[in-house]
Biotite code that builds the C-alpha atoms (Angstrom):
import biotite.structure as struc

atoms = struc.array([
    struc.Atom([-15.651, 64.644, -2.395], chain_id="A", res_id=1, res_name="UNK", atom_name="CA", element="C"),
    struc.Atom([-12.579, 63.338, -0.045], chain_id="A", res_id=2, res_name="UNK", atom_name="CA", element="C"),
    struc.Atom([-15.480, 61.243, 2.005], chain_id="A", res_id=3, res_name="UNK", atom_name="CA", element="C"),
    struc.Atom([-16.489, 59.367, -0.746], chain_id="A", res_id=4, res_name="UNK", atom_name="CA", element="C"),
    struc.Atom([-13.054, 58.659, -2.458], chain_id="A", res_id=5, res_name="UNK", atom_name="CA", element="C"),
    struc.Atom([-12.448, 57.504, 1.952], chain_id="A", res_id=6, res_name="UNK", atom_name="CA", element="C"),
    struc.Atom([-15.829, 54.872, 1.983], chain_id="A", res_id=7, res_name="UNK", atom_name="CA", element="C"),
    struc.Atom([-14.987, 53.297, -1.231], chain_id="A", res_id=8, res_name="UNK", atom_name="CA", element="C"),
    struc.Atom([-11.303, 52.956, -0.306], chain_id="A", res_id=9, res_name="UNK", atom_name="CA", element="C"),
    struc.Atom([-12.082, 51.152, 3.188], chain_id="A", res_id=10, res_name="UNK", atom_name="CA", element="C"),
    struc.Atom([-14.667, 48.900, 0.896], chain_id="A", res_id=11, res_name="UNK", atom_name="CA", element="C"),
    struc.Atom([-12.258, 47.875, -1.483], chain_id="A", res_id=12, res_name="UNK", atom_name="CA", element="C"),
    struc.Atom([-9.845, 47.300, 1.295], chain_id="A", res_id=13, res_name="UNK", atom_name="CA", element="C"),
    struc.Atom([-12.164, 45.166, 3.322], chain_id="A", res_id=14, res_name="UNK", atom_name="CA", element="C"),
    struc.Atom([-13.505, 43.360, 0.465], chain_id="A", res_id=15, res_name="UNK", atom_name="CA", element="C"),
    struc.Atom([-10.211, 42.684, -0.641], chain_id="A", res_id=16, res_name="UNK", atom_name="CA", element="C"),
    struc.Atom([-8.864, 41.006, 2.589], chain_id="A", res_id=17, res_name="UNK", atom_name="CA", element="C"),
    struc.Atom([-12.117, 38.776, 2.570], chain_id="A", res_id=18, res_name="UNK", atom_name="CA", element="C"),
    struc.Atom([-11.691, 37.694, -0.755], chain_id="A", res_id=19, res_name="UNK", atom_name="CA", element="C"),
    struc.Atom([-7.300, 36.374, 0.283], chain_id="A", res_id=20, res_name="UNK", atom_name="CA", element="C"),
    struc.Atom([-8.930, 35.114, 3.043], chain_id="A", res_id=21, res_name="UNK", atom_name="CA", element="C"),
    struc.Atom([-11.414, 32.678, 1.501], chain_id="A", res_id=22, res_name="UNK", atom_name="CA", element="C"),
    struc.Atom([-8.550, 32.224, -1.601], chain_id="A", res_id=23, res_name="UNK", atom_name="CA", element="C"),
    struc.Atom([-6.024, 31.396, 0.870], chain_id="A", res_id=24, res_name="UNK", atom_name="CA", element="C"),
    struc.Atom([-8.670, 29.197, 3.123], chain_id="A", res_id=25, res_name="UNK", atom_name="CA", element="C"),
    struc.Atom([-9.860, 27.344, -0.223], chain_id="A", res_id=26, res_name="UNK", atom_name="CA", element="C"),
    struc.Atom([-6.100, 26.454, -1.523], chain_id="A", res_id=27, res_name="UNK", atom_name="CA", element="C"),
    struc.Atom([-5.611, 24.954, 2.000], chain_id="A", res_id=28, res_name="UNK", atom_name="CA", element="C"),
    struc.Atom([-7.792, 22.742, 1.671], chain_id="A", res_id=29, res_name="UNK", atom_name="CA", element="C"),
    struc.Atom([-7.525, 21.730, -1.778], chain_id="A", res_id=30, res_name="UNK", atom_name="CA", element="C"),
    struc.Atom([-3.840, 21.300, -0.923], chain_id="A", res_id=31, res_name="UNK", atom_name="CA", element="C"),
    struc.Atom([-4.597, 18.743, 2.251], chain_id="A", res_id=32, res_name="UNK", atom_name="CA", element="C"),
    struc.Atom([-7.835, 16.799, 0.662], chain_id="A", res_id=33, res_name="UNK", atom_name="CA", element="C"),
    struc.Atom([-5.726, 16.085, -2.459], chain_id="A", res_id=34, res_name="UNK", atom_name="CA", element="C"),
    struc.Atom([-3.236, 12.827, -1.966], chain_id="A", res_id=35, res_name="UNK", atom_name="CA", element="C"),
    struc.Atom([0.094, 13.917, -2.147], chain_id="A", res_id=36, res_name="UNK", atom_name="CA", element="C"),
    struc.Atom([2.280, 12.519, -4.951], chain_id="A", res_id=37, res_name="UNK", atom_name="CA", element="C"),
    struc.Atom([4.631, 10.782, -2.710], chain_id="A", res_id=38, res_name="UNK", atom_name="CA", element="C"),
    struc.Atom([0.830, 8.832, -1.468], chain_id="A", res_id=39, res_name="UNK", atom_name="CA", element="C"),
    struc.Atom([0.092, 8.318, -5.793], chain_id="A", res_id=40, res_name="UNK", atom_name="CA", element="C"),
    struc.Atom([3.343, 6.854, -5.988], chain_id="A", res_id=41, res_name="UNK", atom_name="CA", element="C"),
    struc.Atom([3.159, 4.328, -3.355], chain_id="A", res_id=42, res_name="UNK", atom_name="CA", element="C"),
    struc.Atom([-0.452, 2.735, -4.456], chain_id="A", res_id=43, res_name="UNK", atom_name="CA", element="C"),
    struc.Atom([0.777, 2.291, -8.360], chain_id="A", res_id=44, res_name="UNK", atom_name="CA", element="C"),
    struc.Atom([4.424, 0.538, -6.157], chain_id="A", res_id=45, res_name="UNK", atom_name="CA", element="C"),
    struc.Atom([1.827, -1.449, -4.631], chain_id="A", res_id=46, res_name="UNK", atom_name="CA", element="C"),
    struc.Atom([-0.397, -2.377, -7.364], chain_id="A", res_id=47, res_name="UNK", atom_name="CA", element="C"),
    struc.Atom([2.890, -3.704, -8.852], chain_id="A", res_id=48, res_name="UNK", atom_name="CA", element="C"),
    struc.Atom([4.033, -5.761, -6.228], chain_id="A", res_id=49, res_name="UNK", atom_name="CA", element="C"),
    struc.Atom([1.054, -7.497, -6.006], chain_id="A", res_id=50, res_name="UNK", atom_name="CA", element="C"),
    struc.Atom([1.042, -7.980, -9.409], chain_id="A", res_id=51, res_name="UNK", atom_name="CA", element="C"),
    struc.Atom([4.085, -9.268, -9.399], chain_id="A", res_id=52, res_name="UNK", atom_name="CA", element="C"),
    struc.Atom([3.068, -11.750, -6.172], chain_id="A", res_id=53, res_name="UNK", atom_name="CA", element="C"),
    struc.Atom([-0.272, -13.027, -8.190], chain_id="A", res_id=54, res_name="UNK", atom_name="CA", element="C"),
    struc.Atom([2.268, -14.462, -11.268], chain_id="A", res_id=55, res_name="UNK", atom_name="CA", element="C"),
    struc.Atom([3.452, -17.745, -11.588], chain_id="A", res_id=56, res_name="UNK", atom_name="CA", element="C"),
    struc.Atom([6.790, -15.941, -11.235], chain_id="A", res_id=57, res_name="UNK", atom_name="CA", element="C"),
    struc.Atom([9.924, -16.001, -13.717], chain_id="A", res_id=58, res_name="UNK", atom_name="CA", element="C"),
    struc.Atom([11.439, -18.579, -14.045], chain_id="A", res_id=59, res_name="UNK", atom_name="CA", element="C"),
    struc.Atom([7.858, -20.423, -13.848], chain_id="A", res_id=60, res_name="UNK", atom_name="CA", element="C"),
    struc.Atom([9.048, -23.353, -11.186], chain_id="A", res_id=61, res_name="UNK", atom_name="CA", element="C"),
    struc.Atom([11.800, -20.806, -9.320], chain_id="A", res_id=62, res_name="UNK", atom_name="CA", element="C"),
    struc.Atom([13.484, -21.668, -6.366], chain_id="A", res_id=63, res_name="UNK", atom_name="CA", element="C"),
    struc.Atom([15.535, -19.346, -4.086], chain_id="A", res_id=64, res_name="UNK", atom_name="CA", element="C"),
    struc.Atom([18.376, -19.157, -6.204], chain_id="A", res_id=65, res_name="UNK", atom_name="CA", element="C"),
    struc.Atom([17.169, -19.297, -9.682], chain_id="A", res_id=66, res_name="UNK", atom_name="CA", element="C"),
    struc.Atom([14.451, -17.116, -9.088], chain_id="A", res_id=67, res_name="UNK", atom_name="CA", element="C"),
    struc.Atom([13.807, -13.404, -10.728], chain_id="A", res_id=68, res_name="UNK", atom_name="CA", element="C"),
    struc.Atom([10.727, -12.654, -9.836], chain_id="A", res_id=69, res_name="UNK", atom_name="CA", element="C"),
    struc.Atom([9.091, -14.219, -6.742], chain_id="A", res_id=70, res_name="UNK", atom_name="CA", element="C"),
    struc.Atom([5.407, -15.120, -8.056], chain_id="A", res_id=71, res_name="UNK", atom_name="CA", element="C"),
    struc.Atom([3.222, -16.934, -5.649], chain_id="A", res_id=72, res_name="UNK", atom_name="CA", element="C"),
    struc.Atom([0.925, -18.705, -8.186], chain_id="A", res_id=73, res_name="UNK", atom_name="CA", element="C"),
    struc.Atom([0.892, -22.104, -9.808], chain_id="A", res_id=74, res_name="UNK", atom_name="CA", element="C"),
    struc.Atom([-1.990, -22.192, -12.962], chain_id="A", res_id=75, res_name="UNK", atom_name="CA", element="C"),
    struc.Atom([-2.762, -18.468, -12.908], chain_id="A", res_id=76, res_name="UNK", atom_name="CA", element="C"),
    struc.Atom([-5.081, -18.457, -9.910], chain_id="A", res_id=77, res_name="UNK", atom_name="CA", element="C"),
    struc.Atom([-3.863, -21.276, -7.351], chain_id="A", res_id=78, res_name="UNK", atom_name="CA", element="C"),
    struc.Atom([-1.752, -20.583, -4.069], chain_id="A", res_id=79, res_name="UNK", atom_name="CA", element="C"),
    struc.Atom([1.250, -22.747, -4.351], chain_id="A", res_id=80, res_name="UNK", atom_name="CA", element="C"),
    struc.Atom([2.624, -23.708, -0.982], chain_id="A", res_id=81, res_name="UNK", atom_name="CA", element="C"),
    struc.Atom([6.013, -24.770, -2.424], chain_id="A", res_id=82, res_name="UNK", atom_name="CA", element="C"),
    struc.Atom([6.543, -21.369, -3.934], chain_id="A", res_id=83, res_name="UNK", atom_name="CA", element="C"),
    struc.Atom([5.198, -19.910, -0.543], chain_id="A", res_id=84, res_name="UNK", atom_name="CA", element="C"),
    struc.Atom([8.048, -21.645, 1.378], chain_id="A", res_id=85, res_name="UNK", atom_name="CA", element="C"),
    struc.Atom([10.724, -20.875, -1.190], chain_id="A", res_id=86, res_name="UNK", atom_name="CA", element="C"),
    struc.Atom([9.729, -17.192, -0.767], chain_id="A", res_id=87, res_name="UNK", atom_name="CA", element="C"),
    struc.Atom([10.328, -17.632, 2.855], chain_id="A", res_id=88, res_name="UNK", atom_name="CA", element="C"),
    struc.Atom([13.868, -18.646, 2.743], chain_id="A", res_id=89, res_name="UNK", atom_name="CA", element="C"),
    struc.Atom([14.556, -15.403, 0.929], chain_id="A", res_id=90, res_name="UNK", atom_name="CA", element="C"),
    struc.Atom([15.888, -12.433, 2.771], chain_id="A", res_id=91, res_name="UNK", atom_name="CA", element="C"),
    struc.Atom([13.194, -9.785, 2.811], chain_id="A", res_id=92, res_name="UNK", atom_name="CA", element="C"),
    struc.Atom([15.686, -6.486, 1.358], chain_id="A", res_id=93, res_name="UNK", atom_name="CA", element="C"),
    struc.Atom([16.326, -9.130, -1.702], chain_id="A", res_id=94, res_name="UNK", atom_name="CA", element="C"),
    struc.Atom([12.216, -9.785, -1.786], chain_id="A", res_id=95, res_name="UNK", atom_name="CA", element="C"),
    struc.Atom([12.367, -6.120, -2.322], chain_id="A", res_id=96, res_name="UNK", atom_name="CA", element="C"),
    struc.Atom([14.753, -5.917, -4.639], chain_id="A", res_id=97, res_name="UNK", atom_name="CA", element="C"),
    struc.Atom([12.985, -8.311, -7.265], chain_id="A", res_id=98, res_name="UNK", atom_name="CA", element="C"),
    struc.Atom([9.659, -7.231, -6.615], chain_id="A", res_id=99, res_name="UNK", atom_name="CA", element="C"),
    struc.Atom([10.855, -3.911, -7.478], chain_id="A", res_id=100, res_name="UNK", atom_name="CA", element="C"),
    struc.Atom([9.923, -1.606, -4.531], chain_id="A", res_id=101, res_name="UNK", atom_name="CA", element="C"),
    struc.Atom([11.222, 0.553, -2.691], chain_id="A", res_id=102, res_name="UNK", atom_name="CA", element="C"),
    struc.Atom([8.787, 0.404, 0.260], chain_id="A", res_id=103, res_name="UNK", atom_name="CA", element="C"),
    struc.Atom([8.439, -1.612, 3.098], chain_id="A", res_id=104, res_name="UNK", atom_name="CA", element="C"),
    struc.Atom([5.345, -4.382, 2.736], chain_id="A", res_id=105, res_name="UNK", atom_name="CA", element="C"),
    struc.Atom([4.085, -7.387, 4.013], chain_id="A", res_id=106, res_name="UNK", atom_name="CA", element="C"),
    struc.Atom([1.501, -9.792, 3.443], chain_id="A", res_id=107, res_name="UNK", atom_name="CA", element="C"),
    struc.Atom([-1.182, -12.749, 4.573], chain_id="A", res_id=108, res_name="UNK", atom_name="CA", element="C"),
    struc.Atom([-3.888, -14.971, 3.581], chain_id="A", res_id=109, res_name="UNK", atom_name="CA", element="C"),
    struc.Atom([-7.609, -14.392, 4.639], chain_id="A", res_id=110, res_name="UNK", atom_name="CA", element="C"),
    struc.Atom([-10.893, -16.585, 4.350], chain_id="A", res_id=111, res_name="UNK", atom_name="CA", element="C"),
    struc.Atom([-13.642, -16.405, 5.877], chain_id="A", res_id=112, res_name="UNK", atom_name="CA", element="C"),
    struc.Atom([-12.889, -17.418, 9.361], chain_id="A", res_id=113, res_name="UNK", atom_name="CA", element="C"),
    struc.Atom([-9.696, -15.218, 9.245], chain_id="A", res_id=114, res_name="UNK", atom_name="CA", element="C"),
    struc.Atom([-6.252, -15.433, 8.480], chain_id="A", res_id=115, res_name="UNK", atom_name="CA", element="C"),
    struc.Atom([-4.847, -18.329, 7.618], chain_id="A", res_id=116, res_name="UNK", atom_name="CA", element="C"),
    struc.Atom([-1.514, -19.140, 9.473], chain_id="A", res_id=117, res_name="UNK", atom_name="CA", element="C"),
    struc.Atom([0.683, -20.838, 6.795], chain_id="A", res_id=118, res_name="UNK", atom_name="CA", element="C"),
    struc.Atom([3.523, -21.968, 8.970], chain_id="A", res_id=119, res_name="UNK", atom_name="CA", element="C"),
    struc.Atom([3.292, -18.142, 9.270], chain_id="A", res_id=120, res_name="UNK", atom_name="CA", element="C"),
    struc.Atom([0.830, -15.129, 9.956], chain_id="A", res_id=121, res_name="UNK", atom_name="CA", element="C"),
    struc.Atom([2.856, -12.489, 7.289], chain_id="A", res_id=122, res_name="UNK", atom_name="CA", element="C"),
    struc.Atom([5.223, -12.485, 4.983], chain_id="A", res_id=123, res_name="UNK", atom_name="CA", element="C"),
    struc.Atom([7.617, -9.577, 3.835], chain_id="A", res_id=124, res_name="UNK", atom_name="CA", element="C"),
    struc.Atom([8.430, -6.837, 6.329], chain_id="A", res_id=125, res_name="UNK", atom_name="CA", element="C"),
    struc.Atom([7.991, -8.746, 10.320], chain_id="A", res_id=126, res_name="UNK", atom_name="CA", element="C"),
    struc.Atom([5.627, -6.574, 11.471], chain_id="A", res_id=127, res_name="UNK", atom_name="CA", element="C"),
    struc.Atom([3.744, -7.465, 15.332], chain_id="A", res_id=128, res_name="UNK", atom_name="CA", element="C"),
    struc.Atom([0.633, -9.850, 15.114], chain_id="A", res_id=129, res_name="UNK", atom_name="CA", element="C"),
    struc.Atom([-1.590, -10.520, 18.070], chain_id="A", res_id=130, res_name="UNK", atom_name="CA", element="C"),
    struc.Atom([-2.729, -14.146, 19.211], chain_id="A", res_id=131, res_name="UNK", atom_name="CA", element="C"),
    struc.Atom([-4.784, -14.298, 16.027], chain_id="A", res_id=132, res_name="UNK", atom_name="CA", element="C"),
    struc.Atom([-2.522, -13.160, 13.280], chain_id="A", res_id=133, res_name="UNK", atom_name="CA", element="C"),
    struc.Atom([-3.755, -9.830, 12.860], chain_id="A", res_id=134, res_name="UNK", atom_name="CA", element="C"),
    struc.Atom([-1.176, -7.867, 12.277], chain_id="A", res_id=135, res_name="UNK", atom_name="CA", element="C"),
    struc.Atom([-0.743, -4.481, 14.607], chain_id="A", res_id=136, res_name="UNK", atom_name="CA", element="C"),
    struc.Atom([-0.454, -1.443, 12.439], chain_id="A", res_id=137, res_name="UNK", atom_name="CA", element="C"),
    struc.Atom([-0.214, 0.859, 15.456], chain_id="A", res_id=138, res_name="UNK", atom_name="CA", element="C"),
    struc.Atom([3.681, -1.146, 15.687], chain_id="A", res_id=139, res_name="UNK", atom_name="CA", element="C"),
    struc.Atom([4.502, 0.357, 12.222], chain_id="A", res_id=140, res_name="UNK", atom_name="CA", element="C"),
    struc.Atom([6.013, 3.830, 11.714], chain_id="A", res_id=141, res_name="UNK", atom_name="CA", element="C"),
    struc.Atom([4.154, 5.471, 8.546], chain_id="A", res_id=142, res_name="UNK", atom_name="CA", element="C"),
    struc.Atom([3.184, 8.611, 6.720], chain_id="A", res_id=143, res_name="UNK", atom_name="CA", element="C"),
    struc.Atom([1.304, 6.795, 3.880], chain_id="A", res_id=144, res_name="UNK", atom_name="CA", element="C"),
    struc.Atom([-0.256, 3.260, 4.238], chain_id="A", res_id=145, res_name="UNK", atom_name="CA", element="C"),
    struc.Atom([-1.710, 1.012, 1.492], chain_id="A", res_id=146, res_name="UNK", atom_name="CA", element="C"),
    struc.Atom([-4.056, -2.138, 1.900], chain_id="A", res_id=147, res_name="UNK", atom_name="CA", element="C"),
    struc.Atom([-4.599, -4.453, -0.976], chain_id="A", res_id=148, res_name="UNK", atom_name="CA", element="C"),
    struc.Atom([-6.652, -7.179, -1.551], chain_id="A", res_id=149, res_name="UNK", atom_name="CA", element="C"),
    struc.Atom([-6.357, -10.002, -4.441], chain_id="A", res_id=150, res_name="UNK", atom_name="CA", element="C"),
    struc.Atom([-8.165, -12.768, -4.600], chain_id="A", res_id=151, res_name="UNK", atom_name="CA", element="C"),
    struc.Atom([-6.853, -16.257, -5.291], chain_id="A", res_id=152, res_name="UNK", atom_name="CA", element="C"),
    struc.Atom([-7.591, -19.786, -4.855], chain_id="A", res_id=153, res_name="UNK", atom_name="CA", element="C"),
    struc.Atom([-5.951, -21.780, -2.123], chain_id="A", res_id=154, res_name="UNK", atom_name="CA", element="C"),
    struc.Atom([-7.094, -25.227, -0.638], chain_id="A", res_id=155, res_name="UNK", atom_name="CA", element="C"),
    struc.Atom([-10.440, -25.360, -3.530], chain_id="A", res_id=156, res_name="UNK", atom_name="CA", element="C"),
    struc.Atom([-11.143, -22.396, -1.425], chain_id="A", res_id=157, res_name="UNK", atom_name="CA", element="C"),
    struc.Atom([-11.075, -18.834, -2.391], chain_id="A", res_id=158, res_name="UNK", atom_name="CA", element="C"),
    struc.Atom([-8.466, -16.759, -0.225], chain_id="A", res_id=159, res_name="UNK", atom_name="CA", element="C"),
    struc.Atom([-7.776, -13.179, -0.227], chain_id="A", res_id=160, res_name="UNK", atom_name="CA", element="C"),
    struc.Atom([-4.188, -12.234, -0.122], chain_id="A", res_id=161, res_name="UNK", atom_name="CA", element="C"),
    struc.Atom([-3.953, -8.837, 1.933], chain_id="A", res_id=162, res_name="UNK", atom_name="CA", element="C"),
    struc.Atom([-1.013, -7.108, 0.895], chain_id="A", res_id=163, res_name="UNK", atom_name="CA", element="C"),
    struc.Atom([0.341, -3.557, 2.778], chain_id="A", res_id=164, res_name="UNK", atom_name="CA", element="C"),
    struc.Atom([2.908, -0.879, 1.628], chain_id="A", res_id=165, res_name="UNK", atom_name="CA", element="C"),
    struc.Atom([4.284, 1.986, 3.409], chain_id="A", res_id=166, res_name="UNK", atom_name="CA", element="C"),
    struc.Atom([6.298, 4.968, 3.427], chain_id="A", res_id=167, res_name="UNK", atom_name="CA", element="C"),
])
């Protein structure tokens, strides 16, 4: 009688350590595959700023000191340079501050050939660009990164403006 109460002990003892084992392994990774909040949080902070950057803006014809929120269109859909310029002659924390984020970002324009250099390769945070404007992401310091792309028109052209948040 003892050896049988002994086999199904070491069974249930064995079978019981496999089955934390795969638990434990299967939480893991559930845990890592799963974007963190912190990640959740950034992308809906981006899909507001670039919300906020594809609006005419508030007031609609701002300029760097009447402005409230820094939109970038003129007409719903059209790039307008002279809102691009006055955006440029404000300090990036206060860009931040009326776009309402708390992350770094930056932007640029794209077509087909590339991106277009406005005077400028990026806007927002001054991040490293090579010879042709593309920015170098390797320069940046981040545990989350966000790319966006919206699509306006600039030039009777259609442009894509690349926008990217980090934490």
């Amino acid at each position: 009688m003892k050896r049988k109460a002994q086999v199904w002990t070491a069974d249930f003892v064995i079978g019981l350590s496999l089955f934390l084992v795969v638990a434990t392994a299967s939480i893991a990774l559930i845990i890592n595959t799963n974007p963190g909040d912190n990640y959740q949080y950034l992308y809906k902070d981006t899909i507001h700023l670039t919300s906020q950057l594809m609006s005419t803006g508030h007031p609609e014809n701002w300029n760097t000191t009447s402005v409230v929120i820094p939109g970038l269109l003129e007409n719903k859909t059209r790039l307008s340079t002279s809102k691009l310029e006055e955006f440029k002659g404000i300090s990036y924390d206060r860009t931040k501050n009326l776009l309402q984020t708390r992350h770094e970002y930056f932007f640029h324009f794209k077509n087909e050939t590339g991106i277009i250099n406005m005077s400028q390769c990026n806007y927002g945070y001054n991040v490293e660009t090579d010879e042709n404007c593309n920015p170098l992401l390797e320069s940046l310091e981040y545990d989350n990164l966000v790319r966006i792309e919206r699509i306006l028109i600039h030039n009777s052209q259609l442009t894509k403006m690349v926008v990217y948040s980090w934490n």
